[in-house]
N, C-alpha and C positions, 0 to 999 in steps of 0.2 A: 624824413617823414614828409608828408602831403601839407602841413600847417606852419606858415609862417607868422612867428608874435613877435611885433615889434617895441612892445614896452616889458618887456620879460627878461634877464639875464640866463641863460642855461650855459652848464657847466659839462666838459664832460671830456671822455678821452678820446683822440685819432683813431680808429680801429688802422688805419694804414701804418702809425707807428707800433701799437700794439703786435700787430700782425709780426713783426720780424723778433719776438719776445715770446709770444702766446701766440703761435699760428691759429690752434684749435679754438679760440676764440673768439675769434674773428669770422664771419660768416657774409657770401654775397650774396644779394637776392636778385631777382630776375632782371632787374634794368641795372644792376652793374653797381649797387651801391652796398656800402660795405658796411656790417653792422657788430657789434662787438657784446659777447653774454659777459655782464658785467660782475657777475657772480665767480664767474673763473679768472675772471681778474682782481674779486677784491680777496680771492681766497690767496692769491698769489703776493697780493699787496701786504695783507696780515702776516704772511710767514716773515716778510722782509724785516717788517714792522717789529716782530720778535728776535730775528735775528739781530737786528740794530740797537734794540733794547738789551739782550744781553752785551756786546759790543763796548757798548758804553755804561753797564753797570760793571765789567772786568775794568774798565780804563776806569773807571770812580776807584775803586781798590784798592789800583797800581799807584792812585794818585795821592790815598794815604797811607799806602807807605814810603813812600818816596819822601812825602809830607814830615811825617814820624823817624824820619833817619836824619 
């Protein structure tokens, strides 16, 4: 962006690391700078997020009965 704040922390993601993950999200505009639709990454974030949540509700399961024997 055009606005530099220097008492402000912002948080936020690489779109250049993004980009080799999520090409299609990644977007350059006219001077060459790179911008990222954060929408198509946080949908891609939440599936992980469920995935991982199953993940580790199978390994809690495995873990009582392994527990139980």
């Amino acid at each position: 962006g055009s606005e530099i704040t220097l008492d402000k922390k912002h948080y936020g993601l690489s779109a250049q690391e993004i980009e080799s993950i999520l090409p299609e999200a990644v977007h350059t505009n006219p001077n060459g700078y790179k911008g990222l639709c954060y929408q198509d990454v946080f949908v891609l974030a939440l599936k992980a997020i469920q995935e991982l949540t199953n993940t580790v509700n199978d390994l809690d399961e495995k873990i009582k009965i392994l527990e139980e024997n």
